[in-house]
N, C-alpha and C positions, 0 to 999 in steps of 0.2 A: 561417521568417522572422518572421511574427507572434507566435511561442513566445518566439522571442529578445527580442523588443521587450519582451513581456510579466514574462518572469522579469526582465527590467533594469528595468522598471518598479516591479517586490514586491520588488526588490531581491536575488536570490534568483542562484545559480550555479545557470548550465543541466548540468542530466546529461544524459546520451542517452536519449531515452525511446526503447528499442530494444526490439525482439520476444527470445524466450526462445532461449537457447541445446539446442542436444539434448545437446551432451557437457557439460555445468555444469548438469545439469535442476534442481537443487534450487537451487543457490547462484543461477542464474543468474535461476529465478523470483521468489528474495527478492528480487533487487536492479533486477528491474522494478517489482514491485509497491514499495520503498520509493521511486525513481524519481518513481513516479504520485504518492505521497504527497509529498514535496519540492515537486515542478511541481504543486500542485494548483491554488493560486492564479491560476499563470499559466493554464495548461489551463482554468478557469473564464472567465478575461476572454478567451480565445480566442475560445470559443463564444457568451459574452454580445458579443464584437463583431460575431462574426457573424449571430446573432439583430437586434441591431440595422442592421445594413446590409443583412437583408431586412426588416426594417420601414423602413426609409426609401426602401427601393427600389419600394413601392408608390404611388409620387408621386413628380412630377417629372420632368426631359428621361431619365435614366436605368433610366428605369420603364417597362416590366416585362423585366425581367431572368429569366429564369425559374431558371440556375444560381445565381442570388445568393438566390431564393427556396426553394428546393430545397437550398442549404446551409445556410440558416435555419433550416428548417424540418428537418432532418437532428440539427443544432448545439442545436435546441429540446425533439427528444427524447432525447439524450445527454444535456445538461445534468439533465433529470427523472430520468433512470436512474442518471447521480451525485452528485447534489447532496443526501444523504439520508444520515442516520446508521446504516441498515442499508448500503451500499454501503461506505460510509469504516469503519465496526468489519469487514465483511471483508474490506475489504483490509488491514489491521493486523492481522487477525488471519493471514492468508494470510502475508504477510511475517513474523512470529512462527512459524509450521506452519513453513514452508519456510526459516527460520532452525536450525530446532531438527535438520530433516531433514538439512538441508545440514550441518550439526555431525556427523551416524554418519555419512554419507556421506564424508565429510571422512576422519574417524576409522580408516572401513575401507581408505583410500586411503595412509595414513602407510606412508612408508617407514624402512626402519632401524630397526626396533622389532621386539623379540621380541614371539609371539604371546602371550603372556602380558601383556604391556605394552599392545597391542593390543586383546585381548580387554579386559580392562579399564577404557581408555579407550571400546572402543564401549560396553560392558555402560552406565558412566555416562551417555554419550550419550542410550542406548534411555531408561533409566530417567528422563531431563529431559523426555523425547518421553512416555514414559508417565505422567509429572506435568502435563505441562500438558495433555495426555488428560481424565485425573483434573480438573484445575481447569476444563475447560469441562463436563464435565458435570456437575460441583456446583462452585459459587462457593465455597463455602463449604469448601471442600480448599485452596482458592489461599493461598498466604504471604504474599502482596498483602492480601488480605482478612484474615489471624489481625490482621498487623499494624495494618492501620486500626480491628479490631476493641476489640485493648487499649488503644490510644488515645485510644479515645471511651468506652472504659471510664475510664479514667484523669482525662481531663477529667471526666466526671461524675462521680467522687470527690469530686474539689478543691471 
């Protein structure tokens, strides 16, 4: 109910923020984790309301409340544990993993395709999975990075 208010609020279309499927393991974790990233805004004023409605709940006729203070106080340590650019680069990068996964998984699942057609389309798959492999463990592999590379080579031409 508060989620709804809040994504109407950011203006934003509510998705289902639903737990992972077991039969869609790969597809079904990207499209939590993108999910989380979409609703983030909302899911932040969630928590910031409820932090504040146990700071107000310590004064006043409706004071002490002790589940309004113990969802505060819940809502205050979630907030620290997502509000941070290591938590938000892995979950981007998780929905990225599990995009790439979900593509062979995909892949070995296609019907109507000779194995040869098959084999093929997963072999590309694997090898985008073992590129972006490659690009976390050197920056500097990424096609992302050659490009912004010769870019600002170029400007400092000019």
């Amino acid at each position: 109910e508060k989620l709804v208010a809040a994504t109407a609020l950011w203006k934003l279309h509510l998705k289902s923020l639903v737990g992972f499927s077991e039969t869609r393991f790969a597809n079904s974790r990207r499209q939590v984790y993108i999910n989380i990233q979409h609703e983030f805004p909302a899911i932040m004023t969630c928590l910031e309301d409820q932090i504040l409605d146990a700071l107000k709940n310590r004064e006043g006729i409706t004071a002490p409340n002790a589940k309004v203070r113990e969802k505060g106080d819940k809502a205050r340590e979630l907030k620290g544990k997502i509000l941070n650019v290591h938590f938000l680069l892995n979950l981007s990068g998780l929905a990225d993993a599990y995009g790439q996964f979900g593509a062979v998984v995909n892949v070995a699942q296609m019907v109507h395709l000779l194995p040869h057609e098959r084999y093929e389309l997963f072999m590309k798959a694997v090898e985008r999975l073992a590129d972006m492999i490659n690009c976390l463990s050197d920056h500097s592999k990424c096609p992302s990075f050659a490009v912004n590379k010769k870019s600002k080579e170029k400007t400092e031409k000019s």
